[in-house]
C-alpha positions as CSV (number, residue, x, y, z in Angstrom):
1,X,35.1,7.7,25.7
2,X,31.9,8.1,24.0
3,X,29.9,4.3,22.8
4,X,29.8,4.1,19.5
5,X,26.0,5.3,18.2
6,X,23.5,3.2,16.2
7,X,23.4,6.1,13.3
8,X,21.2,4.4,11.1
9,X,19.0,3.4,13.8
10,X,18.8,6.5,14.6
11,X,18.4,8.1,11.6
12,X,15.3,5.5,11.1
13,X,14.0,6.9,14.0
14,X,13.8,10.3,13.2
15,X,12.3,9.6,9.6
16,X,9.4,7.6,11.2
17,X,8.8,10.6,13.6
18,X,8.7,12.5,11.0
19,X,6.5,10.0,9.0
20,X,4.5,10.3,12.0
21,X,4.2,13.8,12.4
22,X,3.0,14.1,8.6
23,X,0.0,11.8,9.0
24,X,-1.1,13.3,12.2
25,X,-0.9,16.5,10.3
26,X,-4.0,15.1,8.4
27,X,-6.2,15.4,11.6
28,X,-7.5,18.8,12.9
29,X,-6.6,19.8,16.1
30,X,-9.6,18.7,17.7
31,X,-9.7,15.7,16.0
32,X,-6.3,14.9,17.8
33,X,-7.5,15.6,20.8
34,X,-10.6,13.6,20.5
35,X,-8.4,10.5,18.7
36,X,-6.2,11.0,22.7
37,X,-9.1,10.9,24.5
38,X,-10.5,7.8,22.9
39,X,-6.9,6.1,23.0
40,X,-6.6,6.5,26.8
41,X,-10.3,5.9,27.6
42,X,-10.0,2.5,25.8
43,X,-7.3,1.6,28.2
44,X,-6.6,-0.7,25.6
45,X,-9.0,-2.5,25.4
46,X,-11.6,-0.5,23.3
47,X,-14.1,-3.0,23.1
48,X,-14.4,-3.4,26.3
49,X,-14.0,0.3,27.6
50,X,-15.6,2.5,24.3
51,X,-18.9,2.2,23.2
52,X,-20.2,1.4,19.6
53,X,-20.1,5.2,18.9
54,X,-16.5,5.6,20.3
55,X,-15.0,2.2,19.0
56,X,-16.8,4.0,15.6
57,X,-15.2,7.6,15.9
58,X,-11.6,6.3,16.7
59,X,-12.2,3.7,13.6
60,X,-12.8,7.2,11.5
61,X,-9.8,8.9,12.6
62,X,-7.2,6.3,12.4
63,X,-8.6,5.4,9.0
64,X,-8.1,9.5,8.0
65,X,-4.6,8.7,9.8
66,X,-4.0,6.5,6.1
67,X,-2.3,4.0,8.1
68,X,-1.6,2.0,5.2
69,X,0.3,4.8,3.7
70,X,2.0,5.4,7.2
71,X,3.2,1.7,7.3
72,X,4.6,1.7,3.6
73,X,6.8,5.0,4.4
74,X,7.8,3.5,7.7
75,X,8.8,0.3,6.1
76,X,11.1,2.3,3.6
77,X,12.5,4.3,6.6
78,X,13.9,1.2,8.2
79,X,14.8,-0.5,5.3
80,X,16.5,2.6,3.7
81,X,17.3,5.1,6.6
82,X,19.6,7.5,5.0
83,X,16.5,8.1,2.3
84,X,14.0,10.7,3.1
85,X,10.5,9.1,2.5
C-alpha cells in the first residue's frame, strides 16, 4: 500500500522551484554560469576563498537575483501552497 503523501508539502515545493526558476530567469546565461563558478569556488566560505572582485561580482548577481522578492514569494508558497505566487 502506498504512504500517504505530504500534498501540500509538496505542492510548496514545486511553487518555490518554480519561484526559483523565475528569478534565475533574470540572469543571462553566462551570468549563471559565472554566479556557479563563484558559488563553488567560495567553497563556502567566500571571504576566505574569493577575492574582493569575486566576493563583489557574486554580491552583483545575487542582488539582480531580487532576493528580497524571492523570499516574499517563497514565504507565500509555504504559507499558502495551493496558491500560485
Amino acid at each position: 500500500m502506498l504512504k500517504k503523501l505530504p500534498w501540500f508539502r509538496i505542492l510548496a515545493i514545486a511553487q518555490i522551484a518554480l519561484v526559483a526558476r523565475r528569478h534565475l530567469a533574470l540572469l543571462t546565461p553566462d551570468e549563471r554560469t559565472t554566479l556557479a563558478r563563484l558559488v563553488r569556488d567560495s567553497k563556502g566560505r567566500p571571504m576566505r576563498n574569493l577575492s574582493a572582485d569575486q566576493r563583489a561580482e557574486l554580491l552583483r548577481l545575487v542582488r539582480k537575483l531580487e532576493p528580497g522578492a524571492f523570499g516574499r514569494a517563497a514565504f507565500g508558497a509555504v504559507r499558502n501552497p495551493a496558491k500560485r505566487p
